[in-house]
Residue, then its C-alpha position, 0 to 999 in steps of 0.5 A: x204916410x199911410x198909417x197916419x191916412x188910417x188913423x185919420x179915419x179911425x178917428x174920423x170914425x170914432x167922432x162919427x160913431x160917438x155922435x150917432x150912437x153914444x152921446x151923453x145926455x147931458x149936453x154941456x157934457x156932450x158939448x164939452x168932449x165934442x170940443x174936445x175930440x173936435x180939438x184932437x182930431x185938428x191936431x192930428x191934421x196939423x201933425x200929418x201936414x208937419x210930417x209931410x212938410x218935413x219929408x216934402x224938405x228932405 
């Protein structure tokens, strides 16, 4: 589980990262792969929470 911990917070820190320094300037853009990585990153919660539920079971 610590592995996914770690990618969980290079992600997080990408999203952090994006945002602060490397925004597109165009804000449909800029909008559109927020969404995006937005998306991603619940994904990710959902998948660590699926795992653990599998090994909470066995």
């Amino acid at each position: 589980m610590k592995i996914h911990l770690f990618i969980f917070a290079v992600l997080i820190a990408g999203f952090v990262s994006y945002n602060l320094f490397l925004k597109v300037d165009d804000d449909k853009t800029n909008t559109v792969i927020n969404i995006v990585y937005a998306s991603i990153l619940f994904g990710y919660i959902s998948f660590m929470a699926f795992t653990l539920l599998k090994k909470m079971k066995k």
